[in-house]
N, C-alpha and C positions, 0 to 999 in steps of 0.2 A: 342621532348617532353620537357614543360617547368621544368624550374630544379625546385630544393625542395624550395628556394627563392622564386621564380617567383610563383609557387602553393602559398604559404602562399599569398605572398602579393596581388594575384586575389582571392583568399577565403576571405582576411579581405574588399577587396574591394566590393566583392560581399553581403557580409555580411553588410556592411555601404549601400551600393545602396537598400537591402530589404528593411533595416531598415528606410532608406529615404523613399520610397514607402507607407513602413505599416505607416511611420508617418505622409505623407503628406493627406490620410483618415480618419485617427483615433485618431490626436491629440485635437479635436476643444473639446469647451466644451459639457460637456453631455457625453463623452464617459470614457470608461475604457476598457482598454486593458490587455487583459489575455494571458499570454504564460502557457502552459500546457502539460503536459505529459499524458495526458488523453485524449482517445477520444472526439472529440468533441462532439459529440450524447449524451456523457455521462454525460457531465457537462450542454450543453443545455437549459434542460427545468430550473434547478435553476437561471442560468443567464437571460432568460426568464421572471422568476417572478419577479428577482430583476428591469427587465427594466420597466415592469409594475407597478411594486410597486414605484418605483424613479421616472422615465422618465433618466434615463443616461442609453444609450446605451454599449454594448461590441462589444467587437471586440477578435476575437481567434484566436490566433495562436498554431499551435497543431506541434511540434515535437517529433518524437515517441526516440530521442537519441541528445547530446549536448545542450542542453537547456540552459545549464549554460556556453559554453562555446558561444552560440550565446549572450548572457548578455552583454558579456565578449569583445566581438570584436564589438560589439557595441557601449560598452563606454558610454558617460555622453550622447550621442543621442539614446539611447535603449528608447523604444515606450514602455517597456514594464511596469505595473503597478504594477499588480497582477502574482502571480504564484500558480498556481493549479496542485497538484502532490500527487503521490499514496509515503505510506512506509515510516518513518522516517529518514530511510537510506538516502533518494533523498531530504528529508527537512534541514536535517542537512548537506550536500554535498554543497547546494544549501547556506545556511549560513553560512560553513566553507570557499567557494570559492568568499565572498564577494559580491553575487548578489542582497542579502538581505538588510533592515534595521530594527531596532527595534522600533517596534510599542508598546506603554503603554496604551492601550482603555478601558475602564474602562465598556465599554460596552459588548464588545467583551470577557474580562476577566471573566466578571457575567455570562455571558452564555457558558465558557467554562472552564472544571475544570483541576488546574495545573495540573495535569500527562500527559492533551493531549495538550498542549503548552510548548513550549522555553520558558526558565526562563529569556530570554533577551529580549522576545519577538518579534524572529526572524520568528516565523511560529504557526501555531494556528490545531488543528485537527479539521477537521468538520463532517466526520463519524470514526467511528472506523469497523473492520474486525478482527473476530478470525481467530485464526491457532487452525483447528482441526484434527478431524479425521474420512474418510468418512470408513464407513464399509460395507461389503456385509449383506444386510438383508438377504442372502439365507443362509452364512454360516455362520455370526457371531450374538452369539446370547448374547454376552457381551450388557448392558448396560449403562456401567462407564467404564473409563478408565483414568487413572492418564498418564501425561508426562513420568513418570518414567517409568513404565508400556510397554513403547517401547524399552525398553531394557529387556522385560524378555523373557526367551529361547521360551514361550509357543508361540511367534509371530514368530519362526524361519523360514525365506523362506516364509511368509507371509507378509513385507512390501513392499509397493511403495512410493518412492517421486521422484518431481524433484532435480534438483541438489543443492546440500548443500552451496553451491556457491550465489543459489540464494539470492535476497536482501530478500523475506518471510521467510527462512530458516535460513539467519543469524541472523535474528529478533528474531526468537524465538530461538535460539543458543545462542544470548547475555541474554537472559528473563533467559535463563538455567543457566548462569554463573552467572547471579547476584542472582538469588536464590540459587545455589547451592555449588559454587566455584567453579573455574578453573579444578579443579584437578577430584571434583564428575562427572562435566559435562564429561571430556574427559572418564572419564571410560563409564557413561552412552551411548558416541556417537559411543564407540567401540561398547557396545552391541547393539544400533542401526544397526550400519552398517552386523556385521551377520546376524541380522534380515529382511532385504532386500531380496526382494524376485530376483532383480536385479538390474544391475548399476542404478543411478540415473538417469533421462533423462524426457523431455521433460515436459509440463508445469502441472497445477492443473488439470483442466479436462481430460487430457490424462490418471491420475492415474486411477480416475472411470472411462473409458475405460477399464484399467486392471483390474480393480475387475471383472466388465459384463464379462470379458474374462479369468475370472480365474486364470488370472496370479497371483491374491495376494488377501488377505483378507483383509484386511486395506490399506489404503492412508494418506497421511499427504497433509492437503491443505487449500484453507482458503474457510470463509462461503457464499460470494459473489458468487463464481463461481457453488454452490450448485443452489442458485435462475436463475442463468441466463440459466444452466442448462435446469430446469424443466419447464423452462418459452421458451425455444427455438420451435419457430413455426414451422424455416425456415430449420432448422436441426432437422429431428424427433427422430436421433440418438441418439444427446445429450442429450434430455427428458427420453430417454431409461436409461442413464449412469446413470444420477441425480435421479430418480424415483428407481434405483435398490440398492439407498446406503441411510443407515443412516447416519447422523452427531451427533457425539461423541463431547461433550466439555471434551477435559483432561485436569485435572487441576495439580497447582503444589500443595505443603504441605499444601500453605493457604486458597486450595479447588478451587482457581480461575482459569482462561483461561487465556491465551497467547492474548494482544490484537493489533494490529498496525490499522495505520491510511491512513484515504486521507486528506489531509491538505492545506493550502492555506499562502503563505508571502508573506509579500510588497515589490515590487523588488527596488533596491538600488536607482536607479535613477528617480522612478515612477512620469513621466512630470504632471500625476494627480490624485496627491497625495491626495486628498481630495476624489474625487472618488474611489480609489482603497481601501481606508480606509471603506467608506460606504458597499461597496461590500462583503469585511472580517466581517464588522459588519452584515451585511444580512445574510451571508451563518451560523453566528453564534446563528440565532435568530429562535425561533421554528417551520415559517412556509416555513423557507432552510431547517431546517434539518430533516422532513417530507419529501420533495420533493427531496432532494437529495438520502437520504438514498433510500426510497422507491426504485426509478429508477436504481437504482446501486443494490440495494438486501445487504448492509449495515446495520451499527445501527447507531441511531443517539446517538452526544457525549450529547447530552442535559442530564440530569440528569432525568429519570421519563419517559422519550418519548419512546414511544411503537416502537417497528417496525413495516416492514410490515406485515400483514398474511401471506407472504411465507416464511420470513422469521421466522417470530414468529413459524410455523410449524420445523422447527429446532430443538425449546425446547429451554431451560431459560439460555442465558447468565449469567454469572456472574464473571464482567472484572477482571481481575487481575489490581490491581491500582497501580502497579510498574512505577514511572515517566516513559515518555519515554525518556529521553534522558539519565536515567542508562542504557537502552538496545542499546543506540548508542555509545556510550563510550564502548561496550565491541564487536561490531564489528568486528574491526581488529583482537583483540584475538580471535571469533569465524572464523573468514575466518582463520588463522592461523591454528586454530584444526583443520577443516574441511580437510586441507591438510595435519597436521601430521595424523593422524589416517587413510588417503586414505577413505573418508567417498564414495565421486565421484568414487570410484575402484570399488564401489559393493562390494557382501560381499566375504570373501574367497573362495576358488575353494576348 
């Protein structure tokens, strides 16, 4: 077996040989190279338009984990241009780990409003997603519900979520501190957690699973996976889940919803830098963020632009305009509570 040396240095070697590859295809002019953390299918039809609309081609690369550390072992020969990723969490990771640069577009800037951009302009939002709350149409027959609200007793043995751990949970766990402080949130996260109908586990759509199944009355989850849901051909099951729950926007004191993003940054080294520039400015201009949001089941960040009709069936957003990067700065101190309070334990026995 090769020792832990000899692994590293065929992983960095294997990593320069892709990168060789992907770039001996995809450097010439006309192209722009995307690494992403997003399915490919999913980002797709906008890359798509953009090549229609330009004539510069992409090129994708999709890893579903280390994205930032393939950058990274790459070095000043990375093919890559652009990056397209879900969560603030993975945009500010991604610009904390140096794979980034800061872009000033004065284009890109007009069409997207500061709260869902890096104030260094290290990463840009080009849809946004709430964190809501899916409910059982059969047994809840609440039609408002406040963030705070999942802390009161009347939800006991009635919640679902996945793990508080997650990057959508820490999301709206940072949104809680910076509206509420430190100290409100953790009490608020205690009463969450007896409210759990069981341990934390498994993703968004598995929650409406548990409602169709009785296990719980509410969910916490975000509103994309509502439309892909009710939109599933290929799984009738999931139509079943999605169709048997409403979506609740809870809001905090200033009436608003919890909102995070899919986002896009210029990556550090980007060989075309002129194209991947265009591409950021495309995904930012009104007829991306139409085509993006629509196909993902998203809002677009545009100011004024409608969603789709399925999602519009949902009922009326109205973002919380809390920057994002106060909700990344509080993070660590939400991963921190999550683990004082055992939020991941379920609720007491």
């Amino acid at each position: 077996m090769p020792s832990k040396n000899d692994r590293s240095s065929l992983a960095g070697y294997a990593a320069f040989t892709l990168a060789t590859l992907f770039a001996g295809t995809a450097l010439a002019d006309g192209t722009v190279n995307v690494y992403t953390y997003r399915q490919p299918e999913l980002i797709q039809p906008v890359l798509d338009a953009f090549t229609a609309e330009t004539g510069i081609k992409t090129e994708v690369l999709f890893l579903d984990k280390g994205l930032e550390e393939r950058i990274l072992a790459e070095g000043q020969n990375s093919p890559a241009d652009v990056i397209m990723t879900v969560d603030v969490a993975r945009l500010t990771t991604a610009k904390e780990k140096g794979v980034t640069q800061a872009l000033d577009d004065a284009t890109i800037n007009e069409n997207i409003d500061a709260e869902y951009r890096d104030p260094e302009g290290h990463w840009f939002g080009v849809t946004k997603r709430a964190r809501v709350v899916y409910a059982s149409k059969e047994r809840v027959k609440d039609t408002a519900i406040t963030y705070a609200d999942l802390a009161d007793p009347k939800w006991k043995g009635k919640i679902c979520m996945r793990s508080g751990q997650h990057d959508y949970n820490l999301a709206l766990f940072g949104a809680a501190i910076a509206h509420w402080g430190p100290e409100k949130t953790e009490e608020w996260m205690k009463g969450l957690k007896e409210n759990l109908a069981r341990k934390p586990e498994g993703g968004d759509r598995p929650q409406a699973k548990a409602i169709v199944a009785g296990e719980c009355d509410i969910a916490i989850g975000n509103t994309y996976y509502v439309g892909l849901m009710r939109t599933n051909e290929k799984e009738p099951e999931e139509k079943e889940w999605g169709n048997a729950i409403n979506v609740l926007f809870p809001t905090f004191e200033n009436g608003l919803t919890h909102v995070n993003i899919s986002g896009a940054a210029l990556a550090k080294y980007a060989p075309n830098r002129d194209n991947g520039v265009k591409l950021i400015q495309f995904l930012s201009n009104h007829e991306a963020q139409q085509i993006y949001a629509e196909k993902n089941f998203e809002y677009p960040v545009e100011p004024g632009l409608e969603p789709s009709p399925v999602v519009k069936e949902f009922g009326e957003l109205k973002a919380d305009t809390l920057p994002l990067v106060e909700i990344a700065k509080n993070r660590k101190a939400a991963s921190e509570m999550v683990d004082r309070v055992g939020l991941d334990d379920g609720p007491a026995s």
